[in-house]
C-alpha positions in Angstrom: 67.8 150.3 93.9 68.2 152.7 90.8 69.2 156.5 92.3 68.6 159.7 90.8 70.9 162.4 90.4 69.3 164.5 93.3 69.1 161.4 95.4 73.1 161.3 94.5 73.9 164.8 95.4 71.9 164.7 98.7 74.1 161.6 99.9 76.9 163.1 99.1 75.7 166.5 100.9 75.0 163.9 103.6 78.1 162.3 104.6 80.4 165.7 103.8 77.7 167.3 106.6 78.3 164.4 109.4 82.4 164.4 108.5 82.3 167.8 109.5 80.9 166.8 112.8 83.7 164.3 113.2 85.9 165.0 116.6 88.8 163.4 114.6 89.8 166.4 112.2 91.3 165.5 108.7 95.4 165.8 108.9 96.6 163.8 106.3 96.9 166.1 102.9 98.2 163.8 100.2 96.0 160.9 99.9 96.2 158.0 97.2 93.5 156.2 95.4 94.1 153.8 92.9 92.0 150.7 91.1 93.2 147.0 90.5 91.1 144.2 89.1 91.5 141.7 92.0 91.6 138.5 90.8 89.0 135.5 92.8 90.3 132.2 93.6 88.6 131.0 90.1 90.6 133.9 88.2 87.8 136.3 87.8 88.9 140.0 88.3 86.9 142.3 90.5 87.5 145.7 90.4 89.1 147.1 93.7 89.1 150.8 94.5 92.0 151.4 97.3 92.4 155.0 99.1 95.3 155.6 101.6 97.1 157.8 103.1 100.2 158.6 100.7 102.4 158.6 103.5 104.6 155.4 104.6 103.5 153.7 107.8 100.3 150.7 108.7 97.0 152.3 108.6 93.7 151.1 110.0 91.3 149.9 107.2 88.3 149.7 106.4 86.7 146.8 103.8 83.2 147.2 102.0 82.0 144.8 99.5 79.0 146.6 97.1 76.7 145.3 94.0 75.4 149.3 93.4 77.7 151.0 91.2 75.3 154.0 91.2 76.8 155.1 94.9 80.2 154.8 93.5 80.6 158.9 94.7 79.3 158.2 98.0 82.0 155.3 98.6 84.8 157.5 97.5 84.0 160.7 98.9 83.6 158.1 102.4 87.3 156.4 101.3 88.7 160.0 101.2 87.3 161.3 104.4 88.5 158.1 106.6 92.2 158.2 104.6 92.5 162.5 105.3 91.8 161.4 108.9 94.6 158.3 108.9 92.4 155.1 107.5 92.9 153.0 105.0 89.7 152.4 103.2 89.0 149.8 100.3 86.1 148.8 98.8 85.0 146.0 96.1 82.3 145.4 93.2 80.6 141.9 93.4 81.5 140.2 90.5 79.2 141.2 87.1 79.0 144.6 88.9 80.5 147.8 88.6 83.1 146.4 86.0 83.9 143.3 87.7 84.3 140.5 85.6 81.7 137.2 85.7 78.6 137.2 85.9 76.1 138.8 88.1 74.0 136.0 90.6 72.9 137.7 93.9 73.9 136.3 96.9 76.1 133.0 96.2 79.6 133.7 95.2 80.0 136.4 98.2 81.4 133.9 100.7 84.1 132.9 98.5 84.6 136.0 96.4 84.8 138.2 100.5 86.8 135.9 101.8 89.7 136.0 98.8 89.6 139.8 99.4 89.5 139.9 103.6 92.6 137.6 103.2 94.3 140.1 100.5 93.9 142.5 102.7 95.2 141.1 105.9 98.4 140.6 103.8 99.2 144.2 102.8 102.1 145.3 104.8 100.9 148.7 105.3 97.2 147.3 106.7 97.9 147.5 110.3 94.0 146.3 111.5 91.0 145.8 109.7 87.3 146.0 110.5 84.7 145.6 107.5 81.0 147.7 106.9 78.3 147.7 105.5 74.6 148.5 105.1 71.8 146.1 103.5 73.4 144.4 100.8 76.8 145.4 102.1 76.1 144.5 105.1 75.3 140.6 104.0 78.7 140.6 102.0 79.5 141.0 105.9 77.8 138.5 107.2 78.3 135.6 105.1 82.2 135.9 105.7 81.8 137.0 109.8 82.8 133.7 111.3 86.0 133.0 108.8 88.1 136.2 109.6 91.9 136.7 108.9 93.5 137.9 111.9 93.6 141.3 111.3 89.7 141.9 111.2 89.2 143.4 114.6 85.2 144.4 114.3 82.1 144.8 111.6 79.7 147.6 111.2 76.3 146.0 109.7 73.5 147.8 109.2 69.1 147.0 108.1 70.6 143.4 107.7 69.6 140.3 109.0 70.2 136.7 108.1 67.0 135.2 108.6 66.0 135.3 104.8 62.6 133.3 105.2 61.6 135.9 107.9 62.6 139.2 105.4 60.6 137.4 102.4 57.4 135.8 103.9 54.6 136.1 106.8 53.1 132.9 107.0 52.5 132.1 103.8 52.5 136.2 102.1 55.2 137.0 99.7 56.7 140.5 100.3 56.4 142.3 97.2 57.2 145.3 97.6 60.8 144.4 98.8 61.6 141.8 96.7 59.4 141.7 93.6 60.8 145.1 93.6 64.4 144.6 94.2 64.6 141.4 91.4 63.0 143.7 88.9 65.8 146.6 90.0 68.6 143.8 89.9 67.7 141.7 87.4 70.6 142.3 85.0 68.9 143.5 82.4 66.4 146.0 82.0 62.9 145.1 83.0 60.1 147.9 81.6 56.8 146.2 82.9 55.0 148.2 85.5 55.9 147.1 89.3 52.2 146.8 90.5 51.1 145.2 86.9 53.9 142.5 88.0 53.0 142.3 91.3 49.0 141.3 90.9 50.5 139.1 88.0 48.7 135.3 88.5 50.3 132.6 88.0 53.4 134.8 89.5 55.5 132.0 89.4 55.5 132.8 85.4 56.0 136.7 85.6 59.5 136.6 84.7 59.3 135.1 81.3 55.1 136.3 80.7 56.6 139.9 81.8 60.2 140.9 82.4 61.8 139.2 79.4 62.8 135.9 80.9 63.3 133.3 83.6 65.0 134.5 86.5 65.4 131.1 88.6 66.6 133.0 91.7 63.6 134.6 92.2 61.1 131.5 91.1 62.5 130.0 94.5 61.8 132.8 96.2 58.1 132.8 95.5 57.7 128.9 95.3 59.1 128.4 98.8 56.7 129.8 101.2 57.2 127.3 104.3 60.0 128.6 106.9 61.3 124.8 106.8 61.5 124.4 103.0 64.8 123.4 102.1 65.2 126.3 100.1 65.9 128.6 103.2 67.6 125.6 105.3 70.7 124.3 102.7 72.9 126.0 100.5 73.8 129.8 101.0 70.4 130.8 103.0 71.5 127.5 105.1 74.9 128.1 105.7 73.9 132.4 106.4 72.0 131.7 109.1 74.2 129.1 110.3 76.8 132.0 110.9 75.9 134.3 114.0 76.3 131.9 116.7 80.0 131.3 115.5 80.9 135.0 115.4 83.6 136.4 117.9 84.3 139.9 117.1 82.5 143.3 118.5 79.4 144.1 116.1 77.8 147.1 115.8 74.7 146.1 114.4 71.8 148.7 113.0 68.1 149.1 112.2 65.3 150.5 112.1 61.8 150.4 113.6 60.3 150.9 109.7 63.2 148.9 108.0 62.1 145.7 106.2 65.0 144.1 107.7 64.1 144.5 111.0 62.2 141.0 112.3 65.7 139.3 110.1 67.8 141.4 112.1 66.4 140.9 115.6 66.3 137.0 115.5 70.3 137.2 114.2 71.2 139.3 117.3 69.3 137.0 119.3 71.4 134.2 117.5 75.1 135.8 118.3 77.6 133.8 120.6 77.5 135.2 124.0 81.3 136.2 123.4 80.1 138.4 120.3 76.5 139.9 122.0 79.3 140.7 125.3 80.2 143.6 122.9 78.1 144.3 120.0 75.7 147.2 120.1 72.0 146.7 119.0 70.7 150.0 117.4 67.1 150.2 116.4 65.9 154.6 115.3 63.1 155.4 113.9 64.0 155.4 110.5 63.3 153.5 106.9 65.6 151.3 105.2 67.5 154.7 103.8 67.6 156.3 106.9 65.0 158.7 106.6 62.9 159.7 109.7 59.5 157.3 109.5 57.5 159.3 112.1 54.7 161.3 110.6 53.4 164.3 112.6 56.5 163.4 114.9 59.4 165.1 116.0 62.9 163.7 116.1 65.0 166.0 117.7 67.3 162.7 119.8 66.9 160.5 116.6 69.9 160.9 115.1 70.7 159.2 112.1 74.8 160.2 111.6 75.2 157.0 110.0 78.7 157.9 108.2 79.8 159.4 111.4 78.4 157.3 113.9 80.4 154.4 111.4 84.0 156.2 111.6 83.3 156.6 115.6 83.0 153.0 116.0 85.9 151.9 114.2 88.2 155.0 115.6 87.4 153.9 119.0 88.2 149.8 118.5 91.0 150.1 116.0 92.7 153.8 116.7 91.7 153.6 120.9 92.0 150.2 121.3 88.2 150.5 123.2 86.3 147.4 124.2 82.7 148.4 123.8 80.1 147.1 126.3 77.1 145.0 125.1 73.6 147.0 124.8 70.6 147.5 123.1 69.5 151.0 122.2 65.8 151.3 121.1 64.5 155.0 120.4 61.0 155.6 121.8 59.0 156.7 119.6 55.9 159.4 120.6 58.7 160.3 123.5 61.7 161.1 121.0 63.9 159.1 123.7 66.2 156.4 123.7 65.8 153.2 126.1 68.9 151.3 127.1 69.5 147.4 127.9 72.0 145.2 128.3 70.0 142.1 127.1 67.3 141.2 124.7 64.9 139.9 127.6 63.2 142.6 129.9 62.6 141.0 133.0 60.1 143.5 134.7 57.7 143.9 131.6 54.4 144.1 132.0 50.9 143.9 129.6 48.1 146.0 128.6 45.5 144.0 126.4 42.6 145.5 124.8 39.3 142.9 123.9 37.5 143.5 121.0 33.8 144.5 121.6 30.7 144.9 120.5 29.3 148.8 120.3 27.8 150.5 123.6 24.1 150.4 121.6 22.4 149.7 117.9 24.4 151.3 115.5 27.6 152.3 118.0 31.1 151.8 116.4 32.9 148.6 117.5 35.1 149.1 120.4 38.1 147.7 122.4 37.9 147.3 126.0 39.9 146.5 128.8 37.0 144.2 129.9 36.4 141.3 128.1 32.5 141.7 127.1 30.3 138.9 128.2 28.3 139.2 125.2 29.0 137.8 121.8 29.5 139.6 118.5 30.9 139.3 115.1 31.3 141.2 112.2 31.3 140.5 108.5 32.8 141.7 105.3 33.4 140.8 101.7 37.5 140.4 100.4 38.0 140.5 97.0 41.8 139.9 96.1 41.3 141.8 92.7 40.8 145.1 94.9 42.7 144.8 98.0 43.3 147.1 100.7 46.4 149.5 99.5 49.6 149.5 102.0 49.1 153.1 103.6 51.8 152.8 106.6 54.1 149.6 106.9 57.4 148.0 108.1 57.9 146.4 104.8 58.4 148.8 102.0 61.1 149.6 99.3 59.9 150.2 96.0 56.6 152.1 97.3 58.7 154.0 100.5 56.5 157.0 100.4 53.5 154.5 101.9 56.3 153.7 104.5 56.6 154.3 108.2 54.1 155.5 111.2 52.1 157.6 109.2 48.6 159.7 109.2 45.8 157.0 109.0 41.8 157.3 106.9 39.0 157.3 109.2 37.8 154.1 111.0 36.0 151.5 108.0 37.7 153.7 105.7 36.9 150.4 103.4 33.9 147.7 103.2 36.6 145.3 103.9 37.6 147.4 106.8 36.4 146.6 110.4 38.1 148.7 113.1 37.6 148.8 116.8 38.2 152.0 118.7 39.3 152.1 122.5 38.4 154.7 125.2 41.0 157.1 125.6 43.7 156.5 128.2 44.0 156.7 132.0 47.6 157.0 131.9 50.7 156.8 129.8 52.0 153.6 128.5 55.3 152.7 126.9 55.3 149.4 124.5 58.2 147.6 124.2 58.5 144.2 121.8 55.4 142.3 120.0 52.2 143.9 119.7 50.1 140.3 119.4 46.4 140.2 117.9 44.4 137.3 118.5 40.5 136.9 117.2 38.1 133.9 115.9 37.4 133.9 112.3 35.8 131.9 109.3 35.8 132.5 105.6 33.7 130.8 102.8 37.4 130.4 101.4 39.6 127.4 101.4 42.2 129.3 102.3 42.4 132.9 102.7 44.2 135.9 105.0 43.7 138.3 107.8 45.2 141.5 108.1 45.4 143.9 111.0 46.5 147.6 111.3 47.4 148.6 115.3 47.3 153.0 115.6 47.4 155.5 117.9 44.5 157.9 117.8 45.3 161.2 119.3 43.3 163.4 121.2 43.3 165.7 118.1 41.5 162.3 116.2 44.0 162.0 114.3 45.2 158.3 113.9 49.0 157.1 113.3 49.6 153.6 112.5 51.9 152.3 115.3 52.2 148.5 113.4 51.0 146.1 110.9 50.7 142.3 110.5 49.3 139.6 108.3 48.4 135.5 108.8 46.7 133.7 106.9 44.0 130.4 107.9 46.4 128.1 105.9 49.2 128.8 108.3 47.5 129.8 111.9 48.9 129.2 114.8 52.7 130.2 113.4 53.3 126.4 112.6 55.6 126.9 109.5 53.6 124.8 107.8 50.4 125.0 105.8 47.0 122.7 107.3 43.5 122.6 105.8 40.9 124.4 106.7 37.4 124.0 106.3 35.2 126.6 105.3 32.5 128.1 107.4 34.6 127.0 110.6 35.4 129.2 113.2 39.6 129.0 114.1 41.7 131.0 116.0 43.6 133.9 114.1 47.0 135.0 115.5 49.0 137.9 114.3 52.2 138.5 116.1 53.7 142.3 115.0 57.1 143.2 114.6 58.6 144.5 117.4 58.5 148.2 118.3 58.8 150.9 121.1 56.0 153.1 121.2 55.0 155.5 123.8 51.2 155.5 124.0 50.0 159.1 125.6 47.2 159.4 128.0 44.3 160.7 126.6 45.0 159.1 123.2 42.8 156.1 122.0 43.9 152.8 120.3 42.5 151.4 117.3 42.6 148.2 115.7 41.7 147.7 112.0 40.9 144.4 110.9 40.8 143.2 107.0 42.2 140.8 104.6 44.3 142.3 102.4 47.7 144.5 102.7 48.6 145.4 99.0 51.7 145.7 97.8 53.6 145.1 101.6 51.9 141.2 100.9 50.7 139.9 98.3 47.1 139.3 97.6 45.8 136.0 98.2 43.9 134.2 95.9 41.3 132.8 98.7 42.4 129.4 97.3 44.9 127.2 99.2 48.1 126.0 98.0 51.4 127.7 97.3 50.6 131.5 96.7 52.9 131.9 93.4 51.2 129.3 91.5 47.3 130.2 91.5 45.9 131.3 88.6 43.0 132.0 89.5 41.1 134.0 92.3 37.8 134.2 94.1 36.1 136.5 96.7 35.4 135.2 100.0 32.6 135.7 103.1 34.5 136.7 106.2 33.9 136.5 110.0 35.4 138.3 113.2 33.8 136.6 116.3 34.9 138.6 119.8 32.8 138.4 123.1 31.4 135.6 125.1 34.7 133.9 125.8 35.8 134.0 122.5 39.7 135.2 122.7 39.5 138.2 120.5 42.1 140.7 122.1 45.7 143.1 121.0 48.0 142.8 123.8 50.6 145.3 124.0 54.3 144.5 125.9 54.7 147.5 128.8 57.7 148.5 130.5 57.5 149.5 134.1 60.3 151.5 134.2 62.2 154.2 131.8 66.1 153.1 130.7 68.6 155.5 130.7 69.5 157.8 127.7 71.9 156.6 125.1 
């Protein structure tokens, strides 16, 4: 992702502000940095910044592997601040990046290319123990080397990772744009001056690369061509062998995210994945932040939230490789509404609890749709029209990069803001309630489409009336029922819709209501569907379709919300 100079300088005013927190005050004065061109095991050179104490003596170190040569002051400013406080600190530029030799190709020469450079490293002399960090892209160079460490490599700091690729690109059968339409264009190698959104609506997409951004980029035609969790695409070759590598893992993680990262659903199955000897002492941090960090809670405080990174890094290493520590296995999950953190020792909550909400028909002629905690005996539906050439814009999301100031819990447009908008309101509640995990959404529809999607928006509408999207999620009729797989569908035929959320802590305030919004489009967090079936990335074409929410009379049209019975204890 390109920076700006400001965007530069406030990192930089970042990490010198959280250093100056740091318990461990700097005592080394003559520190060293120097630069070698590293050769790989096929002879390319990539270029290796080293900063150590000047001193003689073994050092604790500390490896990062990059692809952004823009942050190149943040990484040594952060070298110099762990050497003045005893580290060693080395970091490395993927090859074709920051003046490395070969040629740039993301993701598939970092297994071979981290591993040469973890086993240089093990066999400095002055390199007493190693641990290795990173954040998103750094923090897969991490990954895809975690379960062939040198001896030396006691720990890894990996942060708004996860190695679930299918699950970071698509939701059943919706292309992410806005993080990886986005991040090809940024990392292309070359520059790419088409307009982001003109690229995005761009049908056939499988062609934008050569119709719009100069030419083929192969990498990313897989991306969009394989939208099925089983393709063999995202089961062989590096995404194969990357998800293959958490349950073989043996050292203490410290792994991060965020409740508004797009990495977050990726991350949560790979902790979920760890050996029992690695999840024994990794923590699992999830704040309320973006994929940068940045607090994602509009009309929130976040006094507890913080989001120290750079220090809260240096802490964990200090106390493994300097103390010797053995840190205890937990999960840490901020609550967010009760600016609160809740504490487990294990994924599984055994004593949680459920709060559903069906949807309903209006009180009277003309009364707003409504969610009760009754299902209503009598049936209802509601219609709209979806036109994939004007879909609903992304206002509040989980899954944003390019377009981050849509991102996050934020301020919500009145209920059926949109034609294509149906929302159902609840009556305010009896009593407070704290969600922890899936938010689920399940309704009856039917479309005039082959093929087509359902969207739904879950908020919190405060006594004030002022609504705050909580989550968002997206399925489409082609792949219902989270089979992996697409099926047919027949139009005019009523099917269940399931939309299972991202998982999230949310404290839900008596007095407040809920609302639901239902629609089919969620532009540019997914991609627009065509309303015609078939691999998304090669319609050309697209058409508007008739759409149906059926709720009441038996029909199982309900949002059920995950409750915990009981607070954890602070972190």
């Amino acid at each position: 992702m390109p920076y700006t100079q400001e965007e530069k300088e406030r990192e930089l005013a970042r990490i010198r502000e959280q250093f100056e927190k740091c318990s461990v005050k700097p005592f080394v004065r003559d520190i060293q940095m120097e630069e070698l061109m590293l050769p790989a095991r096929d002879g390319v050179r990539l270029r290796t910044v080293v900063c150590r104490p000047r001193s003689g003596g073994r050092f604790p170190t500390v490896l990062c592997r990059s692809c952004y040569p823009d942050a190149d002051a943040a990484y040594r400013l952060t070298a110099r601040e762990y050497a003045r406080r005893g580290f060693g600190y080395i970091y490395q530029y993927c090859r074709g990046t920051g003046d490395s030799e070969g040629v740039w190709e993301p993701n598939v020469n970092e297994r071979d290319d981290g591993k040469d450079m973890l086993d240089w490293a093990d066999g400095l002399d002055w390199v007493e123990s190693l641990g290795y960090a990173g954040c998103s892209y750094l923090a897969l160079t991490g990954w895809v080397v975690a379960d062939i460490l040198p001896p030396k490599v006691k720990t890894m700091y990996l942060t708004h990772y996860g190695v679930f690729r299918h699950t970071s690109a698509y939701q059943d059968g919706l292309f992410r744009h806005d993080i990886l339409t986005s991040w090809a264009m940024w990392n292309a190698g070359r520059p790419i001056r088409a307009g982001y959104l003109d690229s995005c609506r761009f049908r056939p997409h499988e062609d934008v690369d050569e119709a719009l951004w100069g030419g083929r980029l192969d990498w990313y035609r897989a991306w969009v061509t394989s939208p099925d969790r089983e393709d063999a695409y995202w089961n062989t070759g590096f995404w194969g062998e990357l998800k293959a590598i958490p349950p073989k893992v043996r050292v203490p993680l410290y792994l991060g995210e965020g409740w508004y990262d797009h990495h977050l659903g990726s991350a949560i199955e790979t902790y979920r994945a760890l050996s029992g000897e690695a999840r024994a002492h990794t923590t699992f941090r999830i704040g309320p932040w973006d994929h940068n960090f940045n607090f994602a809670l509009e009309g929130r405080t976040g006094k507890n939230a913080d989001a120290d990174e750079a220090l809260r890094c240096f802490n964990w290493f200090y106390g493994i490789l300097v103390k010797g520590e053995a840190p205890e296995g937990r999960i840490l999950s901020y609550v967010c509404g009760d600016d609160s953190w809740h504490c487990r020792p294990a994924w599984h909550i055994p004593e949680q609890g459920g709060f559903t909400l069906h949807l309903a028909a209006g009180d009277g002629a003309g009364a707003a749709l409504r969610l009760s905690e009754r299902p209503p005996g009598t049936a209802g539906m509601a219609r709209f029209t979806y036109d994939p050439d004007d879909p609903a814009p992304t206002h509040g999301a989980e899954s944003l990069m390019a377009s981050s100031e849509h991102q996050g819990s934020l301020r919500q447009p009145e209920p059926g803001w949109r034609e294509d908008v149906i929302s159902f309101v609840s009556d305010a509640l009896d009593r407070d309630l704290t969600v922890m995990g899936s938010i689920s959404v399940r309704f009856q529809a039917a479309s005039s489409a082959q093929d087509t999607a359902f969207a739904a928006k879950v908020m919190e509408v405060l006594p004030s009336g002022e609504a705050y999207h909580i989550r968002t999620g997206i399925t489409t009729l082609g792949y219902r029922g989270h089979s992996g797989r697409r099926q047919a569908y027949e139009p005019g035929t009523a099917v269940g819709a399931a939309i299972d959320m991202w998982d999230i802590a949310w404290k839900l305030h008596k007095g407040s209501r809920v609302r639901l919004d239902i629609t089919s489009s969620d532009f540019p967090q997914y991609a627009a569907h065509s309303n015609y079936p078939g691999v998304w990335a090669r319609q050309g074409r697209a058409q508007r379709a008739e759409q149906t929410i059926f709720f009441g009379d038996g029909a199982q049209a309900f949002v059920s919300f995950p409750v915990i019975k009981e607070d954890g204890q602070s972190d």
